[in-house]
C-alpha positions in Angstrom: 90.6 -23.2 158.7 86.8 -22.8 159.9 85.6 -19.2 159.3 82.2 -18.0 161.1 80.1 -15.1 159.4 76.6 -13.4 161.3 76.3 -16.6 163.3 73.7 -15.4 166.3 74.9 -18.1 168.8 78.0 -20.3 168.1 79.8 -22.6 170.9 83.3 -24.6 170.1 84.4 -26.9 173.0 86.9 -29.3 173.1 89.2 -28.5 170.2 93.0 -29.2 169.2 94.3 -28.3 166.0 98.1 -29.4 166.3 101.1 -30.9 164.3 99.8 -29.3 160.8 102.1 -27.8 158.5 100.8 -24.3 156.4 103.0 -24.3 153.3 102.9 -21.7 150.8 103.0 -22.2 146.9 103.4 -20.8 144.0 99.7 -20.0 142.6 98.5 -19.5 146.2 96.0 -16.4 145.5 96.0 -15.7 149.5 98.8 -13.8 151.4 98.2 -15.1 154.7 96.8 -18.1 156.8 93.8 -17.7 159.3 93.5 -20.4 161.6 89.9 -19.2 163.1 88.1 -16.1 161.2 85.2 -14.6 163.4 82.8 -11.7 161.7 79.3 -10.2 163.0 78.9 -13.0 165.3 78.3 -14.1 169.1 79.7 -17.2 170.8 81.9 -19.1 173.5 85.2 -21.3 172.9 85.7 -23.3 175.6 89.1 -25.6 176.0 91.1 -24.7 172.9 94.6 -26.3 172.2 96.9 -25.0 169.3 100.3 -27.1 169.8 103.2 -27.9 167.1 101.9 -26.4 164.3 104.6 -25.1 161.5 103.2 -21.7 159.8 105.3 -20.2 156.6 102.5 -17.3 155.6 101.5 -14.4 157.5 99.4 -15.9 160.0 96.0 -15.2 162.5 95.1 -17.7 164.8 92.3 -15.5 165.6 90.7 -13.1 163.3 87.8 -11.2 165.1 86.7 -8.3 163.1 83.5 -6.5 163.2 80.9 -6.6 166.2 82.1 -9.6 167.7 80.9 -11.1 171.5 83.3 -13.5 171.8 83.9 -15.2 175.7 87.2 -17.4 175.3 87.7 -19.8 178.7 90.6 -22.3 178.4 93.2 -21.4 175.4 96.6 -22.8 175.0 98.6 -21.8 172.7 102.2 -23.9 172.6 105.2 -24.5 170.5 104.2 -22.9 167.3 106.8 -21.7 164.8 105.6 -18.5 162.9 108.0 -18.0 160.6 106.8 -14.6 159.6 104.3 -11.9 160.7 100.9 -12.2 162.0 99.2 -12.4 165.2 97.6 -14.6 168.2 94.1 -12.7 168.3 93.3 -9.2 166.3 90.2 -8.0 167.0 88.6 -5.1 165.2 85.3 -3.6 166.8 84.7 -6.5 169.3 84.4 -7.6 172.9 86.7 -10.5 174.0 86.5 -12.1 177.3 89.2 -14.4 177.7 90.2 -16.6 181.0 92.9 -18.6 181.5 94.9 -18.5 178.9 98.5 -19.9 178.4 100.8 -19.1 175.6 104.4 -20.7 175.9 107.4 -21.9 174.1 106.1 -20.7 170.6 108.9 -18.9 168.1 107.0 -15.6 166.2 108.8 -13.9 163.3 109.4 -10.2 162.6 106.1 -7.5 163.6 104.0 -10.2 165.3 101.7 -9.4 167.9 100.1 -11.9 170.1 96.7 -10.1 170.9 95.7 -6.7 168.7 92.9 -4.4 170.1 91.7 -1.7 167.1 88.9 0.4 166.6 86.8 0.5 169.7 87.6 -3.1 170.6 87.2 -4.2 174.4 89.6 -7.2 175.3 89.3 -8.7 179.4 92.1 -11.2 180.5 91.6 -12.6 183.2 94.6 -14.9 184.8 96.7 -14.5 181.3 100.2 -16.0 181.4 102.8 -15.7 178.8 105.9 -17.1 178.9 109.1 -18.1 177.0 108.2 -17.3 173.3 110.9 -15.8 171.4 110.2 -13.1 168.7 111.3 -11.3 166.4 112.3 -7.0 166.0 109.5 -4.7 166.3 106.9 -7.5 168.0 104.6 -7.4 170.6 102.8 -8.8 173.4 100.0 -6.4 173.7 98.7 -3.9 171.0 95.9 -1.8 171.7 95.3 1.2 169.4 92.1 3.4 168.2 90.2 3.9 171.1 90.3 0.4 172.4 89.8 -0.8 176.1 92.0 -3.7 177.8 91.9 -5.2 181.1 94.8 -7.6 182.3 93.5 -9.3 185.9 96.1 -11.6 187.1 98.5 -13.7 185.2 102.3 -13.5 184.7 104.3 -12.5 181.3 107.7 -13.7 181.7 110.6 -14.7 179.9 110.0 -13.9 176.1 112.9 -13.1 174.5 113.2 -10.7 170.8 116.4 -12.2 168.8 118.4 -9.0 167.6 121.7 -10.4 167.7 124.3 -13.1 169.3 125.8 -10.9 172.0 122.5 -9.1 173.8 119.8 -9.6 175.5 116.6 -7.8 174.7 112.9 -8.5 175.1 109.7 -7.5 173.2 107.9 -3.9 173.9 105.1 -6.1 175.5 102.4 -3.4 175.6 102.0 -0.3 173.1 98.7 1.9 173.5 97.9 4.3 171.3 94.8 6.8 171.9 93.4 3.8 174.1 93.2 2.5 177.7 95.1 -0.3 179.2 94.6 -1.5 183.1 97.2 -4.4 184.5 96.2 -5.8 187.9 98.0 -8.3 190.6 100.4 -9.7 187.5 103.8 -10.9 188.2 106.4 -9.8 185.3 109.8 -11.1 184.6 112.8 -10.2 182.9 110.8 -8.2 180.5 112.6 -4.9 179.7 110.3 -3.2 178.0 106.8 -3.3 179.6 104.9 -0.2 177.6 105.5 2.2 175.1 102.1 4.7 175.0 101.4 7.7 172.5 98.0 9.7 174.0 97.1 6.7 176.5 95.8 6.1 179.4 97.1 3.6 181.9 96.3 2.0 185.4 98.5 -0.2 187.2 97.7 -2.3 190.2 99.9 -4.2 192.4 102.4 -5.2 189.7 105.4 -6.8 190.0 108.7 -7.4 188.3 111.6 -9.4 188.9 114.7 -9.6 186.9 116.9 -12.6 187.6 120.6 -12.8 187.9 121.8 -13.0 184.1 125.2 -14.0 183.2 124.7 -12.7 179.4 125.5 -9.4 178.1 123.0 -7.1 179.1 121.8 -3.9 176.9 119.9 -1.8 179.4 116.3 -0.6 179.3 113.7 2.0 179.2 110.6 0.1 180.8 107.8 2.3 180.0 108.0 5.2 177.2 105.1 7.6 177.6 104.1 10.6 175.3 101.0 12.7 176.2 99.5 9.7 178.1 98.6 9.8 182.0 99.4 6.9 184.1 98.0 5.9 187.4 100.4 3.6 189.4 99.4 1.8 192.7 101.7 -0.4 194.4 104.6 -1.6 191.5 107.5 -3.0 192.9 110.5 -3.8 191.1 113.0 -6.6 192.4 116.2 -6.1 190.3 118.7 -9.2 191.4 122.9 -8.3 190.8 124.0 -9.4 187.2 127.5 -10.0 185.9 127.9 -7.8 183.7 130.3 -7.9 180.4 130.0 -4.2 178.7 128.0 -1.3 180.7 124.2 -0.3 180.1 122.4 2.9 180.1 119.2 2.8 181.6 115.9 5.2 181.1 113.5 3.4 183.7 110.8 5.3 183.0 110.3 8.0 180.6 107.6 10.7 180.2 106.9 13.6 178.1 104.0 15.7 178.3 102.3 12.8 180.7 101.0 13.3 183.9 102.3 10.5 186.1 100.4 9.4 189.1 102.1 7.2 191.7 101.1 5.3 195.1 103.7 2.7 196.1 106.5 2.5 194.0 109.4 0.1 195.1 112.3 -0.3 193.5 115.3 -2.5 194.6 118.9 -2.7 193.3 119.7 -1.1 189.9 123.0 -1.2 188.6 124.9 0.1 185.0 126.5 2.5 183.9 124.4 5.4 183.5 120.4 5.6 184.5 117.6 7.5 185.3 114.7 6.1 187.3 111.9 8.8 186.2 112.7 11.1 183.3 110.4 13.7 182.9 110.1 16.1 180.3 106.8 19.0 180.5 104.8 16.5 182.8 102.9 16.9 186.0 104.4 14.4 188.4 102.5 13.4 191.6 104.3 10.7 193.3 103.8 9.1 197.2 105.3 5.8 199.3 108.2 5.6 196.6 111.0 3.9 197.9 114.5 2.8 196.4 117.0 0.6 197.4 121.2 0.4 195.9 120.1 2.9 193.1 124.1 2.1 191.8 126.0 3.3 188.9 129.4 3.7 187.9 129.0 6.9 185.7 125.9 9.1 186.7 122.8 8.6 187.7 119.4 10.3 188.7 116.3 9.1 190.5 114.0 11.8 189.2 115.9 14.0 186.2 113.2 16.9 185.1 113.3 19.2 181.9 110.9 22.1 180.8 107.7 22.5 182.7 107.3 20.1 185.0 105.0 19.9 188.3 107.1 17.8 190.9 105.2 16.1 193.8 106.8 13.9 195.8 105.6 13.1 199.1 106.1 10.5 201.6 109.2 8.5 200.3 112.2 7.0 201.0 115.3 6.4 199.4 119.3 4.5 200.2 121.1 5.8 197.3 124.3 7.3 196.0 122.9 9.4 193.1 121.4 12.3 192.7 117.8 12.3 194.2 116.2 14.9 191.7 117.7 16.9 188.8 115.5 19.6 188.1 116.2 22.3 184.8 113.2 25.3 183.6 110.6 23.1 186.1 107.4 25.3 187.1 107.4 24.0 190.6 108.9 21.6 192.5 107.2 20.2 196.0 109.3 18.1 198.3 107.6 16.4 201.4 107.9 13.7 204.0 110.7 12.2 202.4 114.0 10.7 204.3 116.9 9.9 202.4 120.0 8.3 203.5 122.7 9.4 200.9 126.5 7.7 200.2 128.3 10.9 198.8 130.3 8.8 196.2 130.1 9.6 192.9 127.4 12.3 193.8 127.9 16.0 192.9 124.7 16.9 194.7 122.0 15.2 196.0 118.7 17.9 194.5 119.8 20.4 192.0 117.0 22.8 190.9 118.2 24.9 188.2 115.6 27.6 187.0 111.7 27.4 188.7 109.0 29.3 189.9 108.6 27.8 193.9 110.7 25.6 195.5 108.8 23.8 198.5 110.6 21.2 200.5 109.4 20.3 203.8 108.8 17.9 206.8 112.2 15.8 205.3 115.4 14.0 206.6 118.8 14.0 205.3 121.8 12.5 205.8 124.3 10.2 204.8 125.4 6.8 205.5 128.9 5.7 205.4 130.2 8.7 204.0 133.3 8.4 201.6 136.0 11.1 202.4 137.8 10.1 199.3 134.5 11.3 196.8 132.7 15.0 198.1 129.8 16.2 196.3 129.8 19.4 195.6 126.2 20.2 198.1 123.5 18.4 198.9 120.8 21.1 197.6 122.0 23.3 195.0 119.2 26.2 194.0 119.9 28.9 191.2 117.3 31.2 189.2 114.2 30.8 191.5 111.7 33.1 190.0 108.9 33.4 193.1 109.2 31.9 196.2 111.3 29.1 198.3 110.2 27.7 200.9 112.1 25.1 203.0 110.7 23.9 207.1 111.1 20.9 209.0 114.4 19.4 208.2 117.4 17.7 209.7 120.4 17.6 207.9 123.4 15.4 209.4 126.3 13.9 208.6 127.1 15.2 205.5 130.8 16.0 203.9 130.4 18.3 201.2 132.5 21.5 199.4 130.4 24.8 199.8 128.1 23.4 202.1 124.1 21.1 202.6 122.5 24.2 201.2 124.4 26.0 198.3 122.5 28.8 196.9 124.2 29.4 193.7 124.9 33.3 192.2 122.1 33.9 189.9 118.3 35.1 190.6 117.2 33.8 193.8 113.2 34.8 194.4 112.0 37.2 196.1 111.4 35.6 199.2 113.4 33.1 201.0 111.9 31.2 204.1 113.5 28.7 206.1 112.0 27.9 208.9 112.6 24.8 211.6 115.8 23.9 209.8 118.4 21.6 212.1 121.9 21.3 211.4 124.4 18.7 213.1 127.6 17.6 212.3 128.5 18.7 208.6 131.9 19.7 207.1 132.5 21.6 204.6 135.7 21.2 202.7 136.1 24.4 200.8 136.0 27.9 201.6 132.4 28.3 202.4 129.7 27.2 205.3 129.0 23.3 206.2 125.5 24.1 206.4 123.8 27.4 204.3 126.2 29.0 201.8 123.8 32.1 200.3 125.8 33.6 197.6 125.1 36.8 195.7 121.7 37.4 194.0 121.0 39.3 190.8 117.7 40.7 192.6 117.2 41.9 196.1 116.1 38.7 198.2 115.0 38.6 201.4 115.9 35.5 203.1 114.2 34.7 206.7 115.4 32.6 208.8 113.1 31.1 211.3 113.8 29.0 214.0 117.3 27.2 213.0 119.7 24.8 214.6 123.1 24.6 214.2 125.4 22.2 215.8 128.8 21.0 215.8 129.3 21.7 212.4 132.5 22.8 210.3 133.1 25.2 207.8 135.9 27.6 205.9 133.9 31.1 206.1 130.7 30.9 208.7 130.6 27.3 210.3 126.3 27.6 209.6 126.3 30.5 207.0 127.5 32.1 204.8 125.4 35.1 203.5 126.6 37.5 200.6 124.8 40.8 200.0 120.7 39.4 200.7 118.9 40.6 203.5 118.8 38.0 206.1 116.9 38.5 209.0 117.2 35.9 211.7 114.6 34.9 213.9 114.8 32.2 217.2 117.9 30.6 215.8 120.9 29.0 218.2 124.4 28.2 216.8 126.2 26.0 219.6 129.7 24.5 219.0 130.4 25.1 215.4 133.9 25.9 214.0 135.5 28.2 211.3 138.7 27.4 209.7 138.9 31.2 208.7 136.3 33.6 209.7 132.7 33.3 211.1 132.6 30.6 214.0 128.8 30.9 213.3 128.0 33.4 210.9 130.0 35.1 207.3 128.3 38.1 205.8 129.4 39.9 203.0 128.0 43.3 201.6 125.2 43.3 204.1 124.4 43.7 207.2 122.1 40.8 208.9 119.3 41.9 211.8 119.4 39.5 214.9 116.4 38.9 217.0 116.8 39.0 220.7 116.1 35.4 220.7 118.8 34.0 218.9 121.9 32.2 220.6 125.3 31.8 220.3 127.3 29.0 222.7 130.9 28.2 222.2 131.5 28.5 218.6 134.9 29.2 217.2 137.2 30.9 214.7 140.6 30.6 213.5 140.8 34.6 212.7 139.1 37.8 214.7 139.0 40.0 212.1 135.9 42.4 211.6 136.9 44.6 208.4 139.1 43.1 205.8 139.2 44.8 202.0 135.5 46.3 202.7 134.2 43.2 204.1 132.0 42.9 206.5 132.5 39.7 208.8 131.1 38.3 211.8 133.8 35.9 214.0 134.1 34.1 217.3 134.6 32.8 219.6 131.6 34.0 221.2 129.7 32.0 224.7 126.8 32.8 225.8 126.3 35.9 223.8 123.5 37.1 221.1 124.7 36.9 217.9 123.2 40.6 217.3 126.2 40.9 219.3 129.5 39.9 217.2 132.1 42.2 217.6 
């Protein structure tokens, strides 16, 4: 429709191009439809309308190839019908700066992208809103690929809808990057499900927010960002998820990462509900998270807030969490940090709260545990449950209350437990356990010679089968400052089991009116320590 070629200075105010009707016919020797084509040239575009128009070819609205300065200020864009595939804006080798821009009500067919970024192309929104246009599979909002730079400034993107079938609910992937960078800041998003899918990107967020809406339709489930080799830097992203009636269960991947390194300020999330879902799912990446907090994290089947697979770095500092499910699932993960963070836990549905299955150090500190309305009907298993630590672990400044589980807050699996076990500053108040193990530390046998120290631990009115605070099997456990006051065995050990080993005591450690239902010291070549002992060292069970 009006095609511009080396033009030093161009300037196009004022103009509408509405209610035409692009047909295609039989000798036609083009294969698609360019509303505006832009090459080698610099100019402005000031107030531009594109309403009603009816396109049956491929179609570009813009085409901006080839060392373009183009500054945009005022485009609408609204109730266009693209009945096949095509795009808003590409732009090849350019620099677009585009304000105040409104694209609504508008139907795109299959593979249509509303703005394109390739090949070194620089694209700045600022205030960008997008809103109820319905597209077709494989479409997107955003596509920035080769090297390209975009900046989103404020706006909102809400509502757009991808037509798959007559009994779900999807939306468009809004924003794939692929070897470029893409930076959002202070824009509201809504009901999108997809936000970014990146392959060697790089990402900033800045205070971003989503909402989802109470939906009565069927709902499929999401993965909101897919990222692969790409690093992300997240500040302040909060995520407002409002109950849905639901008619079939979804799964849902919140966010997924493989060899990504994820960096994350303020993270919010509040109410998710499904099925089965994972809120960061993390395979080989170095995760560095702070100020993350989540809110009725609720599924019926399983669920995990951060599930981690093959090399990962965990961080996670400074957080807070109300949920039932499982706060971090860790397998083969090089190291895994833990501080600051308070977690109030429901033990429904929940077989344990951190599982770390197979990593080099273990570092949790300076954290609060316990649970809120506990459900007697539904124990998990532990709260903590560590198996084949290579190095170190290293656990201080803790309180653990409340908690109902099986073998007990801490359950140290049988397998290789590192070298060196420190826990230090540890207090203990008011568990059960259920089974035949402690309520609070249940050490079990290690396939190496560990030593455990423990420094400066509390234990309180807490309930066990075999030791009411610990259970120890065959490591060396040397116990330093620690006071066990008014715990209970159902067995043996009012404070303290040990099994093929034999414990050292300092002078400083107390025992006060903790009891046992048995007083036996040797039974089958076992070595146990019972109660009830008052006021006496606990170097000094009979």
């Amino acid at each position: 429709l009006l095609k511009i070629e080396t033009s030093p200075e161009f300037h196009i105010s004022g103009a509408m191009i509405s209610e035409n009707k692009y047909r295609e016919f039989a000798d036609d020797p083009y294969d698609q439809f360019i509303v505006f084509s832009i090459d080698k040239s610099r100019g402005t575009m000031l107030d531009l309308n594109l309403t009603n128009n009816d396109y049956v070819l491929p179609s570009i609205i813009f085409n901006i190839i080839d060392q373009n300065e183009i500054v945009i200020t005022g485009l609408t864009i609204y109730n266009e019908r693209m009945h096949t595939s095509g795009y808003v804006m590409e732009s090849i080798e350019s620099n677009l700066n585009i304000t105040n821009a409104l694209i609504r009500d508008n139907y795109f067919g299959i593979t249509y992208s509303f703005f394109s970024f390739n090949e070194n192309s620089n694209g700045i929104f600022s205030n960008l809103t997008i809103q109820e246009n319905v597209l077709g599979q494989g479409s997107y909002i955003i596509e920035c690929r080769s090297k390209s730079h975009v900046s989103v400034i404020g706006g909102e993107i809400a509502d757009n809808l991808v037509i798959e079938n007559s009994f779900s609910i999807d939306s468009p992937e809004i924003m794939v990057i692929s070897s470029s960078y893409l930076e959002l800041k202070e824009v509201a998003i809504s009901r999108e499900t997809s936000l970014i899918n990146s392959n060697r990107g790089q990402i900033n967020l800045e205070s971003i927010q989503i909402n989802y809406p109470k939906w009565d339709n069927s709902y499929k489930g999401r993965r909101l960002f897919t990222l692969l080799q790409t690093e992300i830097s997240i500040n302040d992203l909060k995520i407002i998820n409002e109950q849905r009636v639901q008619s079939e269960p979804s799964q849902e991947d919140w966010i997924y990462a493989r060899n990504s390194k994820l960096t994350i300020n303020k993270f919010c999330l509040v109410n998710a509900f499904g099925a089965m879902g994972q809120l960061f799912h993390l395979i080989n990446c170095i995760f560095e998270a702070s100020q993350i907090s989540v809110k009725n994290f609720t599924y019926s089947s399983e669920a995990y807030i951060i599930s981690s697979q093959r090399g990962n770095t965990i961080t996670l500092t400074r957080s807070e969490f109300f949920i039932s499910e499982i706060l971090i699932f860790s397998q083969d993960t090089d190291t895994v940090i833990i501080s600051e963070v308070i977690t109030n836990i429901s033990s429904a549905n929940l077989a344990a709260g951190i599982v770390i299955a197979g990593a080099e150090l273990v570092e949790v500190n300076n954290c609060t545990f316990n649970t809120i309305y506990p459900d007697k009907t539904s124990i998990m298993d532990s709260f903590f449950q560590l198996s084949d630590i290579n190095s170190r672990i290293l656990v201080s400044d803790i309180t653990f209350q409340n908690f109902q589980t099986k073998y007990g807050v801490f359950h140290f699996l049988p397998s290789k437990m590192a070298k060196l076990v420190v826990l230090s500053n540890l207090h203990f108040a008011n568990n059960i356990a259920t089974e035949e193990k402690s309520a609070c530390l249940t050490i079990e046998k290690s396939s190496q010679e560990t030593e455990i120290l423990f420094q400066n631990l509390s234990f309180s009115n807490n309930e066990g089968g075999r030791g009411a605070a610990v259970y120890l099997d065959t490591n060396i456990g040397i116990f330093n400052n620690c006071s066990f006051e008014y715990n209970k065995a159902r067995i043996y050990g009012g404070a303290v089991f040990v099994k093929n080993t034999e414990p050292e005591f300092d002078r400083h450690c107390t025992a006060i009116n903790n009891t046992a239902q048995e007083f036996l010291n040797h039974i089958g070549g076992e070595a146990m320590r019972a109660g009830p002992i008052k006021e006496r060292l606990v170097a000094e069970f009979p």
